[in-house]
VEXGUMAR-288930 format. One line per field, with one value per residue (C-alpha): y, x, z. Coordinates in pm, 1 decimal, m for minus. Example, Ala and Ser with C-alpha at 12.3 -4.5 7.8 and 13.67 -1.06 7.14 Angstrom:
v: [m450.0, m106.0] .
u: [1230.0, 1367.0] .
w: [780.0, 714.0] .
END
This chain:
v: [5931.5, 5608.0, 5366.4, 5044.1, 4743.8, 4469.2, 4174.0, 4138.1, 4192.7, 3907.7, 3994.0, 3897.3, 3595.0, 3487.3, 3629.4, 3396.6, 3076.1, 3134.3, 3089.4, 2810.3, 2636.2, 2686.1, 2587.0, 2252.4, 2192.5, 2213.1, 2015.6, 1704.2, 1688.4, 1652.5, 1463.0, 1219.4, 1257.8, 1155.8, 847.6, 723.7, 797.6, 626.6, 340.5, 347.0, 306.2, m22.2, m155.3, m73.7, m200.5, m535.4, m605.0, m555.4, m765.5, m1076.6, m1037.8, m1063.1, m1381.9, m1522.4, m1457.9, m1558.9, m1896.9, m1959.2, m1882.5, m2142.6, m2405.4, m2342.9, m2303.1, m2054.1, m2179.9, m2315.1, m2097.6, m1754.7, m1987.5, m2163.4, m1858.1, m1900.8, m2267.1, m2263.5, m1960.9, m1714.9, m1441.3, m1476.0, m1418.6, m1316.2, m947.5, m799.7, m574.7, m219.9, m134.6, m482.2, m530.0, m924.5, m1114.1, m1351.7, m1083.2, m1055.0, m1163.9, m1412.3, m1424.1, m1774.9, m1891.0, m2011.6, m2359.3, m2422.8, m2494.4, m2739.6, m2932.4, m2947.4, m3197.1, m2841.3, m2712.8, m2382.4, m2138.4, m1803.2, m1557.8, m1213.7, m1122.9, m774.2, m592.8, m717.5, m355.5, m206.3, 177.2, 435.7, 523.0, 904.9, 868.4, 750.8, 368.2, 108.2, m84.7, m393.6, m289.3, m246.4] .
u: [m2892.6, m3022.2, m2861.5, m2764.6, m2946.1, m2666.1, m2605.5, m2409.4, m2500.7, m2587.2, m2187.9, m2037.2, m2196.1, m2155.9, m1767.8, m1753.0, m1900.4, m1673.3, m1367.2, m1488.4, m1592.9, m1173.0, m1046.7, m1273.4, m1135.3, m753.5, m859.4, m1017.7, m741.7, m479.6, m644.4, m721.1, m313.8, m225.3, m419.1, m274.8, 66.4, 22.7, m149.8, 173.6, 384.7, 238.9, 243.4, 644.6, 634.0, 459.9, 657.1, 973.1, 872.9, 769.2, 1093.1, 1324.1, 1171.7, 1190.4, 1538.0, 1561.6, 1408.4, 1601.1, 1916.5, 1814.4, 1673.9, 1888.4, 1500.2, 1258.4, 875.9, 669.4, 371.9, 372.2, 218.4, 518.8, 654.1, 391.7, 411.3, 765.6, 761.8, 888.3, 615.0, 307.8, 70.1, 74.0, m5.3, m311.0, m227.3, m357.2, m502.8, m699.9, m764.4, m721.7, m353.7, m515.7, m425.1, m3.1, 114.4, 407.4, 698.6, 881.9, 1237.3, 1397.3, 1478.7, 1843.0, 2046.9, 2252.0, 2001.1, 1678.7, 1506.5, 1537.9, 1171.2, 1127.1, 971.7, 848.5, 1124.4, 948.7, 655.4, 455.1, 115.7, m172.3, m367.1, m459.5, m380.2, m43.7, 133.0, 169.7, 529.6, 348.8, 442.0, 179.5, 156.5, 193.5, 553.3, 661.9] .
w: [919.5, 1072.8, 1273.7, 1103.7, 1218.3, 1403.7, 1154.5, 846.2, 505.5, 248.3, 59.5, 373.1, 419.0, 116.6, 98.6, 435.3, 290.7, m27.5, 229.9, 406.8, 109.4, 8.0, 337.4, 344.9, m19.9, 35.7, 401.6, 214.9, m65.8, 212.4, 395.0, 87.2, 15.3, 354.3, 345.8, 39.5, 157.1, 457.8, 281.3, 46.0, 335.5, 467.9, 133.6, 107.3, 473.3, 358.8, 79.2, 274.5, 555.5, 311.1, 85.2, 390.8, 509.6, 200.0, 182.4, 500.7, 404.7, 123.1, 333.7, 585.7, 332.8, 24.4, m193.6, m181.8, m44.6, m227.0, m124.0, 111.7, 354.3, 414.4, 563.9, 819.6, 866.9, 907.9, 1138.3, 938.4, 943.4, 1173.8, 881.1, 505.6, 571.0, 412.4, 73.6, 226.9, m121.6, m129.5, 167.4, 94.2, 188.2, m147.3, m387.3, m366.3, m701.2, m633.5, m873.8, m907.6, m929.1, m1236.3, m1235.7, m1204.9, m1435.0, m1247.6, m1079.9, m1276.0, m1053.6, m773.3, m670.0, m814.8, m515.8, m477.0, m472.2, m505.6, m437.3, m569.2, m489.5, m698.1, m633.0, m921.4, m962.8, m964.5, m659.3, m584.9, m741.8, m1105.9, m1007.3, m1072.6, m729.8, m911.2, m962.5, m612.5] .
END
């Protein structure tokens, strides 16, 4: 019998590349899963932040602003936070108040405001939902 020659055969090699190729699979699908939870948590975040100083306006005010730059003007938020999937603070669909009924001469303001992203959260939620 002769000795076998030091290196490994062409079947492990390729057995080895087969398992790497795997590992790098499952890798970038978490990886790409992790970024759009993360990016789904600053939207939540966003949204959150802008609602509460709305409400926070109204409560001071008795309306709702007229624009999501009178949250800044008036101090209530620094900025109007960029939409993580839009990279843009231009893009947040606003959602006005209904006129009241009492007083129909009263401003109607922005009392909601939603993502204008396109696309389905990881929960099956369009964004422009939230």
């Amino acid at each position: 019998m002769g000795l076998r020659e030091g290196g490994f055969t062409l079947i492990e090699l390729m057995i080895v590349m087969v398992i790497i190729t795997i590992l790098a699979g499952i890798g970038l699908a978490v990886y790409g899963n992790s970024v759009a939870h993360s990016r789904e948590a600053v939207l939540r975040q966003n949204l959150y932040g802008m609602r509460e100083a709305i409400d926070q306006y109204y409560a001071d005010k008795n309306k709702y602003p007229a624009t999501l730059e009178s949250l800044v003007e008036d101090h209530y938020i620094r900025e109007v936070p960029k939409d993580p999937f839009t990279n843009s603070s231009q893009t947040w669909q606003t959602v006005l108040s209904d006129p009241e009924p009492g007083n129909p001469s009263a401003e109607v303001g922005i009392y909601n405001v939603k993502s204008g992203a396109e696309g389905t959260g990881l929960d099956g939620t369009p964004y422009s939902e939230w």
